[in-house]
Backbone bond lengths (Angstrom), bond angles and torsions (degrees), N, CA, C in turn:
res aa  C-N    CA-C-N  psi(-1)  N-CA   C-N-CA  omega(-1)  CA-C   N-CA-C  phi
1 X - - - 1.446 - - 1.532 109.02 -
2 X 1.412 122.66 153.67 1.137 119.96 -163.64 1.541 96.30 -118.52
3 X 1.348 111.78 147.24 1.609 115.05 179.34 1.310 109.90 -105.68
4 X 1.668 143.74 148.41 1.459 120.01 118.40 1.376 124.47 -90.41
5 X 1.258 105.22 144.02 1.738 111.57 158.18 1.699 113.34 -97.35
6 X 1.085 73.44 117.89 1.660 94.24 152.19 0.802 154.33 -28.96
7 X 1.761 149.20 19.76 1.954 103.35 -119.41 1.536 99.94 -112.91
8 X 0.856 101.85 133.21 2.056 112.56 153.83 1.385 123.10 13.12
9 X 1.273 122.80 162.70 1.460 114.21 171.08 1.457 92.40 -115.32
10 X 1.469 100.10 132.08 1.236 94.96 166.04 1.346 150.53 -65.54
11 X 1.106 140.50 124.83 1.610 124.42 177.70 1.147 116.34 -27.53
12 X 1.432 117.19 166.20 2.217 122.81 -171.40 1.987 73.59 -168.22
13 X 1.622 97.21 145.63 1.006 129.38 167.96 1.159 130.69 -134.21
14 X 1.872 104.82 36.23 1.401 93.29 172.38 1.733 94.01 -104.96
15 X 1.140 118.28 -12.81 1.771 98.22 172.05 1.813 95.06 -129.67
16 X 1.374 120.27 95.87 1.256 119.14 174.75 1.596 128.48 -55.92
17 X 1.496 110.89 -15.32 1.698 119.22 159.94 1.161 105.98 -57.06
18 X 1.073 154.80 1.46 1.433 135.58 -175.50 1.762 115.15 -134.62
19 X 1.655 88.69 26.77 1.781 95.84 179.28 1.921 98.74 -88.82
20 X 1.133 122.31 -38.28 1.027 121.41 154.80 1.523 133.59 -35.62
21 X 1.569 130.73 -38.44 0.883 141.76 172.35 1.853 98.81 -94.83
22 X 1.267 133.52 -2.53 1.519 107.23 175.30 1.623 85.28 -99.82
23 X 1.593 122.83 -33.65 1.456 121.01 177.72 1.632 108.64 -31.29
24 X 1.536 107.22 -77.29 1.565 110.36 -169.94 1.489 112.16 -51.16
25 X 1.420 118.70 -40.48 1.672 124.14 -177.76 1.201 113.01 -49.38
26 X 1.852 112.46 -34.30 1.315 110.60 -179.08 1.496 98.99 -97.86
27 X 0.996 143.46 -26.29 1.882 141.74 166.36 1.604 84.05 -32.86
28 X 1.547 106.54 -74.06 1.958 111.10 -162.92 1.753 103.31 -64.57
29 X 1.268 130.39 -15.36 1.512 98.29 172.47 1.197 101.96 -84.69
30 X 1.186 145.05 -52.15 1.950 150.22 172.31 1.548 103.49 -1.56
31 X 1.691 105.97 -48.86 1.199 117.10 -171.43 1.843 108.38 -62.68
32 X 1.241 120.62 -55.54 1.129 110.48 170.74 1.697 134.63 -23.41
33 X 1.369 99.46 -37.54 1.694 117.79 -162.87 1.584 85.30 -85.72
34 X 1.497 88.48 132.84 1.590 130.22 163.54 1.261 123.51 -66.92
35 X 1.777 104.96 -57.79 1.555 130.09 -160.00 0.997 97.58 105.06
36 X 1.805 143.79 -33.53 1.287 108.05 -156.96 2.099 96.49 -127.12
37 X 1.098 115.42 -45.23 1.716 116.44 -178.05 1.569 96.26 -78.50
38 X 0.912 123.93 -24.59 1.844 134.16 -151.72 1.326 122.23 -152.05
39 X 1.777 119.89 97.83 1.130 109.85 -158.16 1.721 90.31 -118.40
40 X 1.403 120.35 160.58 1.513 128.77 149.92 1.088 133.44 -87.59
41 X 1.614 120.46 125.68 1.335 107.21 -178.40 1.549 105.65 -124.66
42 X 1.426 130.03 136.13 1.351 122.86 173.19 1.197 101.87 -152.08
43 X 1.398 104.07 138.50 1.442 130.53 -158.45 1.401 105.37 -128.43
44 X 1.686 127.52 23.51 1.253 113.94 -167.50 1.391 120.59 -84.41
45 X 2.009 108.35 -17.43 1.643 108.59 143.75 1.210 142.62 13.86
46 X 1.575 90.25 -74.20 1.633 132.04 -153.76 1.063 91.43 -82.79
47 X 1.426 143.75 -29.57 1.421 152.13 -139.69 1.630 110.49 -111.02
48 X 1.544 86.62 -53.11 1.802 84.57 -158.18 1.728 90.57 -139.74
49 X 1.314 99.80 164.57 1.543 99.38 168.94 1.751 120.27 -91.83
50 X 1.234 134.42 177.00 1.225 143.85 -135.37 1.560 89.04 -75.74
51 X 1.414 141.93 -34.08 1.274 138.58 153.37 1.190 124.32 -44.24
52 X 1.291 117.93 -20.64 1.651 113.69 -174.77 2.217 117.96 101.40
53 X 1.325 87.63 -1.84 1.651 104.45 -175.67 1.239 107.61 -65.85
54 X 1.125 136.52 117.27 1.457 123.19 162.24 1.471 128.37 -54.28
55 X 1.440 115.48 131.71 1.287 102.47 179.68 2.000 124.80 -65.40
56 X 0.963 98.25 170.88 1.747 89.38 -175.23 1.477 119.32 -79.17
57 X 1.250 111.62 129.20 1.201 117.07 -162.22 1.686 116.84 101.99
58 X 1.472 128.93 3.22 1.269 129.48 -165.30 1.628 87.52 -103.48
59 X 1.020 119.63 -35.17 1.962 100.02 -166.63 1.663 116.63 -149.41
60 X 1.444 116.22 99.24 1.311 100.00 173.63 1.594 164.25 -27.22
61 X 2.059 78.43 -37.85 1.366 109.15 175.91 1.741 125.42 -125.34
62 X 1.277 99.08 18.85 1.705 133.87 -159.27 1.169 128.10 -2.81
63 X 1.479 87.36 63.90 1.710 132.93 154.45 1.285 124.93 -113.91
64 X 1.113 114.20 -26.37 1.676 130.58 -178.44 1.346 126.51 -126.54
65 X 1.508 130.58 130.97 1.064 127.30 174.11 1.591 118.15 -94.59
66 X 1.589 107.44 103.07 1.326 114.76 -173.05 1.791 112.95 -147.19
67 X 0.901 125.54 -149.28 1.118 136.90 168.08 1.864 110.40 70.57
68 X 1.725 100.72 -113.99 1.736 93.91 -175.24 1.836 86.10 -100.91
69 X 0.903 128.24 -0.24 1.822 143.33 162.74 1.646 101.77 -41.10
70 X 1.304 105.84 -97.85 1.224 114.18 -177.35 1.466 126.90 -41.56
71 X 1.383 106.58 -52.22 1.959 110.88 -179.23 1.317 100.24 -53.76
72 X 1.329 125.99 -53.66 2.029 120.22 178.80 1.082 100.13 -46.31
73 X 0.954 115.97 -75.64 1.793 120.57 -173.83 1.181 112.68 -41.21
74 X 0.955 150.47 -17.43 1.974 159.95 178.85 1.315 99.75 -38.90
75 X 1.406 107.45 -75.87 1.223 110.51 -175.23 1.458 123.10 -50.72
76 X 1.544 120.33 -54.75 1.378 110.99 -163.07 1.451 111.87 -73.43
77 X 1.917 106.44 -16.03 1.887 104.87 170.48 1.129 125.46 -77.67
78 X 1.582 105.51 -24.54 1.460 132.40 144.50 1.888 106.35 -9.04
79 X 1.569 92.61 -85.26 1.248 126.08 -130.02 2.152 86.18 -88.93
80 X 1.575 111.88 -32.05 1.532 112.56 173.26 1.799 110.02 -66.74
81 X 1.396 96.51 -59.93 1.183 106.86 171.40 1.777 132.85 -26.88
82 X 1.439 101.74 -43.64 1.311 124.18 172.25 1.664 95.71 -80.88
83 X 1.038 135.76 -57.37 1.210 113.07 -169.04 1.363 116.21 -75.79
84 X 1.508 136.98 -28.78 1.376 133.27 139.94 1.126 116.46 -7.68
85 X 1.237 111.47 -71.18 1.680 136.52 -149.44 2.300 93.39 -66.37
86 X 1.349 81.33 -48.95 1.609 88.20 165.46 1.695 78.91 97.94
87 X 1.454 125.27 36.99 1.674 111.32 149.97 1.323 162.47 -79.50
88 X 1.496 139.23 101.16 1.470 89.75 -154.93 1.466 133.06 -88.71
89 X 1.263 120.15 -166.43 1.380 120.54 174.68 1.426 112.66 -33.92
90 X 0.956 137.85 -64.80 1.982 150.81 130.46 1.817 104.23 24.63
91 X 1.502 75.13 -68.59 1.788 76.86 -162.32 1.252 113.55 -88.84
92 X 1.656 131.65 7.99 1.455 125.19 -166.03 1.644 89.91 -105.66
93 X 1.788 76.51 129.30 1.815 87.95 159.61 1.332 137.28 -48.98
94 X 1.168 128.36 157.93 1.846 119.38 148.44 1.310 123.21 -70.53
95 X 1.147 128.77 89.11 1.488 138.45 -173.89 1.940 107.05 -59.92
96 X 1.549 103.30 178.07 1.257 91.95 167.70 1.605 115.36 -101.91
97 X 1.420 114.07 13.96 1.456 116.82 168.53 1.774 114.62 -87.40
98 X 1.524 110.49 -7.75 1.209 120.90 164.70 1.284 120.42 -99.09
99 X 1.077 160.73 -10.62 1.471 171.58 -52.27 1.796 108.96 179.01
């Protein structure tokens, strides 16, 4: 069976009024997910703190999560992602964050 994931919108901190409105957008995609054709994944945790702030180092221009942000994070979206997906140890590739 084939899955999609979902994932989240990420937080942006160049206008912090509108973490509220990516909040609910992602409340209403959650809803989509089944568990089993359609899963959710959001990782914005990992990203930002419970305000929606990005942590330091997540975005140059804080709109985007890139730079030395994203490569840390590899692994643990890595590692959600797979459990979303509902894979096990078995079936996950060798990525190049494992290598």
């Amino acid at each position: 069976m084939r899955t999609i994931i979902l994932t989240a919108i990420f937080p942006r901190n160049d206008n912090l009024a509108v973490m509220p409105t990516i909040n609910k957008i992602n409340d209403n995609l959650s809803r989509f997910a089944d568990g089993k054709k359609i899963r959710f994944l959001n990782v914005n945790d990992k990203l930002a703190d419970k305000d929606g702030r990005l942590f330091d180092g997540m975005s140059k221009d804080k709109t985007a999560s890139y730079g030395q942000g994203l490569p840390g994070l590899g692994g643990r979206f890595e590692t959600d992602l797979y459990r979303t997906a509902g894979a096990t140890g078995q079936d996950r590739p060798r990525s190049a964050t494992h290598r």
